[in-house]
N, C-alpha and C positions, 0 to 999 in steps of 0.2 A: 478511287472508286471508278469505275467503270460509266463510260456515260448511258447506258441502260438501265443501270440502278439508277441513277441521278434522276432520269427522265421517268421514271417508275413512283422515284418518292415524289418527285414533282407534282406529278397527274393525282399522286392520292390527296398530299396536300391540297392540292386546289379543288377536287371534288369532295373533301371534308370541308373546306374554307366555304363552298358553294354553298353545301348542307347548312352551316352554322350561321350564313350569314343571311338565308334566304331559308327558315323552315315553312313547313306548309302545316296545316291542320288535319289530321290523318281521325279518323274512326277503326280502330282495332278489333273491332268487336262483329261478328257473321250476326248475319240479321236474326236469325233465332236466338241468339243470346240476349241479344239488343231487346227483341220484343217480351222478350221473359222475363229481361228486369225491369222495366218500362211499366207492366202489367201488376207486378207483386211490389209492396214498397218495401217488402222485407227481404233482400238480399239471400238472407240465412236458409227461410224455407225454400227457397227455386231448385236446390242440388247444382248452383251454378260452382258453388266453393269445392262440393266431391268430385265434381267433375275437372275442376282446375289439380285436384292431388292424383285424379285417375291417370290424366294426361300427363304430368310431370312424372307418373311412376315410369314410363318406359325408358327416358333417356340415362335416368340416372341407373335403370339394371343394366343397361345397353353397357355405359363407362366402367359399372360395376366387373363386367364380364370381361371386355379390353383390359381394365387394370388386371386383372385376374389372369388373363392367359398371359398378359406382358412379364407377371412376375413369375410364373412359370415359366415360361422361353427363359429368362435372365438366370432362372435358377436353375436349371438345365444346362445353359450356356458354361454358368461359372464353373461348377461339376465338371465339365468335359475339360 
C-alpha cells in the first residue's frame, strides 16, 4: 500500500476513534418541530410523522430514477 492510503485510513480511524470515544449530546430536531411536539402530547395528531414520509419521498425517487437510467445505459451498452 501506498503511504497515502496508509495516512488516509490512519486520519479516519482516529477521527472515528475521537467520535467514539468522546460523544457529545446533539438535539436533531429544528426548533419548530421541537415546539410542535413539546406543545401537543400526541405525536400522531402534529402531521410531524406525514411530514417525515413527505421528506423521505424525494431521495428514494431521486435513486429510483439513477437506478433507472443505470439500467438503461447497461442495457444499451450490452446491445451495442
Amino acid at each position: 500500500m501506498s503511504s497515502s492510503i496508509i495516512k488516509m485510513i490512519l486520519t479516519l480511524s482516529s477521527v472515528f476513534l475521537l467520535y467514539v470515544l468522546f460523544p457529545t449530546d446533539v438535539e436533531a430536531q429544528c426548533a419548530m418541530c421541537k415546539a410542535q411536539l413539546e406543545n401537543k402530547a400526541d405525536a400522531q395528531n402534529t402531521g410531524i410523522n406525514s411530514g417525515i414520509l413527505y421528506l423521505m419521498i424525494f431521495p428514494y425517487f431521486l435513486i429510483a430514477v439513477i437506478a433507472y437510467l443505470w439500467y438503461k445505459h447497461f442495457k444499451k451498452a450490452k446491445s451495442a
